[in-house]
C-alpha positions as CSV (number, residue, x, y, z in Angstrom):
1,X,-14.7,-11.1,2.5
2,X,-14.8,-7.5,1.0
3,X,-12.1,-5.8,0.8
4,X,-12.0,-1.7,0.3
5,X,-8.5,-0.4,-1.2
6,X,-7.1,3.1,-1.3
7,X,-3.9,4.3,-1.2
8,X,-2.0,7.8,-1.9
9,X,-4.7,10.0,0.0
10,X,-1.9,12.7,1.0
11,X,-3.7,13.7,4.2
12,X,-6.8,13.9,1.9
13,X,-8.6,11.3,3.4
14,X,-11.9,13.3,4.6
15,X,-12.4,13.6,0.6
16,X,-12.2,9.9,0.2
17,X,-16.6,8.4,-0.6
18,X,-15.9,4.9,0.4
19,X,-18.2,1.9,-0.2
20,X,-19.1,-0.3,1.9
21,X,-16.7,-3.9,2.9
22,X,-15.4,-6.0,5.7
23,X,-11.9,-4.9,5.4
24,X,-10.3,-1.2,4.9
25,X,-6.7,-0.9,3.1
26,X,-5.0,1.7,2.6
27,X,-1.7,1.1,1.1
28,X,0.7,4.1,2.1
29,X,1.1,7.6,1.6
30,X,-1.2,8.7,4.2
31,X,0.3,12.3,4.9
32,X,1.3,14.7,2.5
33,X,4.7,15.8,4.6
34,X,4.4,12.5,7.3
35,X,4.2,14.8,10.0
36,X,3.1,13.5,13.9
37,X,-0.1,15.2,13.9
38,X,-1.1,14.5,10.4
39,X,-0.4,10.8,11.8
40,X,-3.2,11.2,14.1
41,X,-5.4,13.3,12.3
42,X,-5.5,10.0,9.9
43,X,-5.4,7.1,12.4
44,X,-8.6,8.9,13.8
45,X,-10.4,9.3,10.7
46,X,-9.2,5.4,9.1
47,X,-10.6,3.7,12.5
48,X,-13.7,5.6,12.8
49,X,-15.1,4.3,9.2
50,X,-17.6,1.5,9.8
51,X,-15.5,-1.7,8.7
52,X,-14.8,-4.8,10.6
53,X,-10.9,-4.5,10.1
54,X,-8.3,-1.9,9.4
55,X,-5.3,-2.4,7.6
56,X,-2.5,0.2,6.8
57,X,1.1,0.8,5.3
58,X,3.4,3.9,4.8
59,X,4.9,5.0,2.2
60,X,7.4,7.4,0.9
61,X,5.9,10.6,1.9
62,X,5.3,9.1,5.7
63,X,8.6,10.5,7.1
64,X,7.6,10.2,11.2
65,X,6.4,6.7,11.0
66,X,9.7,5.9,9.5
67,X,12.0,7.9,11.8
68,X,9.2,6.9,15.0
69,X,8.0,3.6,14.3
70,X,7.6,2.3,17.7
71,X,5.3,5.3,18.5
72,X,3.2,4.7,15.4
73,X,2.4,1.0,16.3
74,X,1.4,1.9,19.7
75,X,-0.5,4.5,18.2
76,X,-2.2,2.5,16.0
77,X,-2.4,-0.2,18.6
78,X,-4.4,2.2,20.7
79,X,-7.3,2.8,18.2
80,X,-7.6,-0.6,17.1
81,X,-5.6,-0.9,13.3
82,X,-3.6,-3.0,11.7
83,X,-0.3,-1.3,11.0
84,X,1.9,-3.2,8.9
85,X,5.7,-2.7,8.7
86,X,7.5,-6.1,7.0
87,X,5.0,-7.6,8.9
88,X,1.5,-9.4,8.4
89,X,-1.8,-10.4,10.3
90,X,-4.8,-12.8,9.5
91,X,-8.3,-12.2,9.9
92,X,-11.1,-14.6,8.7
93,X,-8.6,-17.2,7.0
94,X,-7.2,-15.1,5.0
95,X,-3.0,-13.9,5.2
96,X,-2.1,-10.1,4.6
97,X,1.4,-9.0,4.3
98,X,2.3,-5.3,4.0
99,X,5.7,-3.2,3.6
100,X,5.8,0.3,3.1
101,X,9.3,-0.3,1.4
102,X,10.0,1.7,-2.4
103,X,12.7,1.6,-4.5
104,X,15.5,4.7,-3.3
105,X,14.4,8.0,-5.2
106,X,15.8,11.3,-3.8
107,X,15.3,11.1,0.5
108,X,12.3,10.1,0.7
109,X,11.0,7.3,3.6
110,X,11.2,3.9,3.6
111,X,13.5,3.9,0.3
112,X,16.3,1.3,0.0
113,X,18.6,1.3,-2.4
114,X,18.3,-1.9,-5.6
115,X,20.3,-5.3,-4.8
116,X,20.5,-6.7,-1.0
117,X,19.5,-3.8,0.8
118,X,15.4,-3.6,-1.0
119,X,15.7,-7.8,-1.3
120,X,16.0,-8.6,1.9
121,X,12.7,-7.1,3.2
122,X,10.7,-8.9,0.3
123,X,13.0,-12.1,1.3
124,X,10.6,-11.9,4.6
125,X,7.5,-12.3,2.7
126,X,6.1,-16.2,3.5
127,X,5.0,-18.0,1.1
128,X,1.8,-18.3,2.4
129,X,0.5,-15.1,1.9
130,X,-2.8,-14.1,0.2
131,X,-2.8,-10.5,-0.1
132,X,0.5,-8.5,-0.5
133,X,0.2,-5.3,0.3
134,X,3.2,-3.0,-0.8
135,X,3.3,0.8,-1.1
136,X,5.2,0.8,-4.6
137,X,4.3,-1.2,-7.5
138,X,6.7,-4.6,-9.1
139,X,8.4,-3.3,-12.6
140,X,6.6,-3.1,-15.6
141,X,2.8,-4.0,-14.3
142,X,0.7,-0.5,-13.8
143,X,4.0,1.4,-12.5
144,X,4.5,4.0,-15.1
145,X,5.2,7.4,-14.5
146,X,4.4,10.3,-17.0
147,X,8.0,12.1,-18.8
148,X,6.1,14.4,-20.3
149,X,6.4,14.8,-24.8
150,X,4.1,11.5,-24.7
151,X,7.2,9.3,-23.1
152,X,6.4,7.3,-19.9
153,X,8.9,5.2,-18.0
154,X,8.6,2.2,-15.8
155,X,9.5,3.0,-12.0
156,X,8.6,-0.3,-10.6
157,X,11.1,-2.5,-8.2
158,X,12.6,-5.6,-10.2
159,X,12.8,-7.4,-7.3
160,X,9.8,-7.3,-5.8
161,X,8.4,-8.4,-9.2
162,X,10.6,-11.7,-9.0
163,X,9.4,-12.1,-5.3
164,X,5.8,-11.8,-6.5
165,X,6.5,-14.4,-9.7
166,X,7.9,-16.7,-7.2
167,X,5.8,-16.4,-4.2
168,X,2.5,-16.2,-6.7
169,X,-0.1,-14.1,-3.8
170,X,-3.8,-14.0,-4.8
171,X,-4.0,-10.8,-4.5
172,X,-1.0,-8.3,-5.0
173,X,-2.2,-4.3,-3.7
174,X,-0.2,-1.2,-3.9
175,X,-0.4,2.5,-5.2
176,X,2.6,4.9,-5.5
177,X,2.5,5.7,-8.9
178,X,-0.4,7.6,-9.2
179,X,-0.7,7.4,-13.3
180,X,-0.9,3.6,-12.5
181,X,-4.8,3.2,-11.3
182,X,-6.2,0.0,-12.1
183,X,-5.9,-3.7,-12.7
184,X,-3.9,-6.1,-14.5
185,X,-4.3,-9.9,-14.1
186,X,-1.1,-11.8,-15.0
187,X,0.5,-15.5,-14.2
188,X,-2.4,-16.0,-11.7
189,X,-1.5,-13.0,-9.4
190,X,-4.0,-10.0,-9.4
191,X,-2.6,-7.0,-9.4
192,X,-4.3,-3.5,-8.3
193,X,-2.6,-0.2,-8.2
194,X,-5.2,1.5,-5.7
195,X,-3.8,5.0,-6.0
196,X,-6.8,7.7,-5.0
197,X,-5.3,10.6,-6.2
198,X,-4.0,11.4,-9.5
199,X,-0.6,12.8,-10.5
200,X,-2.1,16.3,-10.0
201,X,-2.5,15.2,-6.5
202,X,-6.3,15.8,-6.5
203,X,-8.5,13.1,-5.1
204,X,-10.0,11.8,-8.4
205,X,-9.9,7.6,-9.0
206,X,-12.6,5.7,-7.1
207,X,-11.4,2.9,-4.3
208,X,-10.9,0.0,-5.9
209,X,-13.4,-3.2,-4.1
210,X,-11.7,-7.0,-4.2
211,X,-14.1,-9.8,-3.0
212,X,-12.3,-12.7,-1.7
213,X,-12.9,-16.2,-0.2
214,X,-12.7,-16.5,3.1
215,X,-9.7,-18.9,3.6
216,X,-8.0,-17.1,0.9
């Protein structure tokens, strides 16, 4: 099974070259400003590439799928993706996982704030998943965000990195922090910060192509 990841395309999709696979993901951030239309304007263009399955989260920027969630399933629903909201799905064998869910940082969607309120949505993660899919990235691997003066920080969620050491996924996916692009294997999880655009917000890093075992 081949697997296609993007994430942060900011309603710059269309710019997107995307290789051939089995399996799209895009890992949130699909609008610049999450409005309705730019919703739409998406689901149309992520359905219509030529891939066997679909698979999509929000993320911070997405502000109507957050306030209209209902309305985005059945939109989704009606053009044949996979939208995932603390929720999963399975398709040749293999078990997907997604939450659009960040770490709180000014108002922006989806954002909880650190301790029981951001734990208990990775507390609904099973165990048996292969492929995690979360919008922002676990602390300390490929989450750092540029402070200017050569200083970077780490932005990542703590707990969501102990969920991840504990639940041990093949295959952890997310994007978020766009000076994060790339790969890091650690403890036997692979992780992939699939960010397409970079901290300019210009489409620049190339989607990021996972093959996987059927069965997981």
């Amino acid at each position: 099974m081949r697997l296609v990841c993007i994430s942060d395309t900011h309603g710059e999709h269309e710019a997107v070259d995307l290789p051939e696979g089995d399996v799209l993901v895009h890992a949130g951030d699909i609008t610049a400003h999450g409005a309705e239309q730019d919703l739409h304007r998406f689901l149309e263009w992520f359905a219509s590439r030529s891939f066997a399955h679909h698979i999509f989260i929000a993320g911070n920027h997405d502000n109507w799928l957050e306030d209209e969630s209902e309305l985005t399933t059945a939109s989704a629903a009606e053009v044949g993706v996979c939208w995932l909201n603390d929720s999963g799905c399975q398709i040749g064998g293999v078990s997907f996982w997604g939450s659009p869910i960040t770490p709180r940082f000014n108002e922006w969607a989806f954002m909880r704030d650190p301790g029981i309120d951001i734990e208990r949505h990775w507390a609904m993660i099973p165990a048996s998943t292969d492929v995690l899919i979360t919008h922002g990235p676990p602390f300390g691997i490929l989450d750092q965000v540029e402070r200017g003066l050569g200083m970077t920080e780490h932005t990542g969620c703590p707990s969501l990195l102990e969920s991840v050491r504990r639940l041990k996924p093949a295959l952890h996916l997310y994007g978020h922090i766009h000076e994060g692009y790339g790969e890091r294997l650690k403890d036997g999880v692979r992780y992939i910060n699939a960010s397409t655009m970079n901290n300019r917000y210009r489409i620049q890093n190339s989607p990021v192509v996972i093959d996987l075992p059927s069965g997981g």
